[in-house]
N, C-alpha and C positions, 0 to 999 in steps of 0.2 A: 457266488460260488465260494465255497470254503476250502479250507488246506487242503482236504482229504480227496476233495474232486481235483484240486490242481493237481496233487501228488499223482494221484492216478493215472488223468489226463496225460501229463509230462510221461508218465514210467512207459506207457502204452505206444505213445508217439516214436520214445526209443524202442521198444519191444525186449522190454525188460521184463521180468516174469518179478513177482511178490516178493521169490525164494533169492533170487537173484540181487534184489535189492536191498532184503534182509541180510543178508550173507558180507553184501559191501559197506556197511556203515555197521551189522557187528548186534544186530538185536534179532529177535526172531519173528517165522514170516506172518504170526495171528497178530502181532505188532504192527504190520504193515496194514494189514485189515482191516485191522481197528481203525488206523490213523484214518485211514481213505473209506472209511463206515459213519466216520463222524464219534466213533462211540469213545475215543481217546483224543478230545482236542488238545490237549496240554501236551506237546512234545520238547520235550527238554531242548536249550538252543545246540548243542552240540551236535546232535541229533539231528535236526532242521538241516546245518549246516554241510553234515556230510550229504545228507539226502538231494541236497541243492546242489554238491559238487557232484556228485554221483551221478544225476539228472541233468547236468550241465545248464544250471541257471544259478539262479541268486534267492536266498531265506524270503528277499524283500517279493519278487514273483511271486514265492509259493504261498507269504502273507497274504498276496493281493494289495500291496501298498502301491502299487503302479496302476491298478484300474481307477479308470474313471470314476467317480462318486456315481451311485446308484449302481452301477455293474457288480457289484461284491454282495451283492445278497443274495 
């Protein structure tokens, strides 16, 4: 699973909408699309960061640096 599926996943579980989570970390909401499209992997770490306090987890989560090996593909 990559960022864009974890991002999503997380946003959804809170019932946060795109606009919503665009709005709180300050970019716009086809930015958001992108990220969880896959079509913008590079998200700048600041970015990451609020998106992970926003979502109430941690950068390392939304990395996938806590799954198990083989689970992250």
């Amino acid at each position: 699973m990559g960022i864009g599926e974890r991002i999503k996943r997380r946003r959804i579980e809170l019932g946060i909408t795109q606009t919503q989570l665009a709005q709180k970390i300050g970019v716009y909401r086809p930015t958001i699309s992108d990220w969880e499209r896959g079509a913008a992997e590079n998200i700048l770490v600041g970015n990451l960061r609020k998106v992970a306090e926003v979502l109430h987890t941690t950068p390392n989560d939304l990395l996938g640096v806590n799954e198990k090996e083989g689970e992250n593909k």
